[in-house]
C-alpha positions in Angstrom: 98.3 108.7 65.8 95.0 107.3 64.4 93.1 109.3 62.2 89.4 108.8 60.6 91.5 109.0 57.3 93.9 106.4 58.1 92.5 103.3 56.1 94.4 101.2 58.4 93.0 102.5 61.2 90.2 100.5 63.5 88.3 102.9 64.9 86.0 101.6 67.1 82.1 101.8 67.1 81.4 104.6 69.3 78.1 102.5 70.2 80.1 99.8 71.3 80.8 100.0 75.2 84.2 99.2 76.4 83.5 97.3 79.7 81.3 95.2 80.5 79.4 96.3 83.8 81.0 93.7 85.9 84.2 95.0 84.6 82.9 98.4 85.6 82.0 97.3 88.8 85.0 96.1 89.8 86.6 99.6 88.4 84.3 101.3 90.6 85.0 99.3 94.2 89.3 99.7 93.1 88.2 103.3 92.6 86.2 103.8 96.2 88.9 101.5 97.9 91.9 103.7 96.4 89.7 107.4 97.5 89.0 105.8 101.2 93.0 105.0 101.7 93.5 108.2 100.4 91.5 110.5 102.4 92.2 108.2 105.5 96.2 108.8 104.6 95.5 112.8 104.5 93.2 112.8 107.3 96.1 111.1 109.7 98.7 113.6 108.1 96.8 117.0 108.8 95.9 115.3 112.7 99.6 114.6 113.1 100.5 117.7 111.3 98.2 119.4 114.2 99.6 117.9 117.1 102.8 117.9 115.4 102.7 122.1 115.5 101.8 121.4 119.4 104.2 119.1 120.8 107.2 117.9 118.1 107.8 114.8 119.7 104.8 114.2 117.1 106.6 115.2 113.9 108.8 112.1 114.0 105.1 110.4 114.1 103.8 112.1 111.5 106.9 111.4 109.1 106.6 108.0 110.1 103.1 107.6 108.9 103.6 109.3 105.6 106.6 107.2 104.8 104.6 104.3 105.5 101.8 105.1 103.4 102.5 107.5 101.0 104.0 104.4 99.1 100.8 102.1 99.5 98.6 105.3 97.7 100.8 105.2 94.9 101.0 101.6 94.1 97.3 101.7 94.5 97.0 104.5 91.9 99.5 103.1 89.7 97.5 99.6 89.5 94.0 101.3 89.0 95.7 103.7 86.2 97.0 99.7 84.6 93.9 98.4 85.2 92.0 101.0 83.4 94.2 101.6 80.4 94.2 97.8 80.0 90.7 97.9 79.2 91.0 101.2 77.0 93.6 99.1 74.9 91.6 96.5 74.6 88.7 98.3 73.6 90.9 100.1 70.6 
């Protein structure tokens, strides 16, 4: 843990930004990119969920698309989560 009393410590200039706004940038479209496959992947899981409650032959659908992207959402948040606390570390 760093402390302000640590003389070891580099504590960085809170004046000092930590990313540059290109880096930003390119935060910000991983970021939109990672909420649109998101909200696309729980927007087909509550309209197969729906028809599912209809007509069951659906449900084997429905599984079917969540197995296929439920993994894609979470190596999506897993690189943006790397991404970002790469720049954090480098920043400290």
């Amino acid at each position: 843990m760093i402390t302000a009393n640590d003389p070891a410590s580099t504590l960085m200039d809170p004046n000092e930004p930590l990313l540059t706004r290109s880096e930003l940038e390119a935060l910000h479209t991983k970021y939109r990119e990672m909420k649109h496959a998101i909200n696309n992947m729980f927007a087909v899981t509550m309209a197969l969920s729906e028809l599912g409650q209809r007509n069951p032959a659906h449900l084997e659908r429905l599984a079917k698309a969540v197995l296929e992207r439920s993994p894609i959402v979470v190596g999506q948040l897993s690189e943006f989560g790397d991404q970002l606390g790469a720049k954090l570390k480098a920043g400290s």
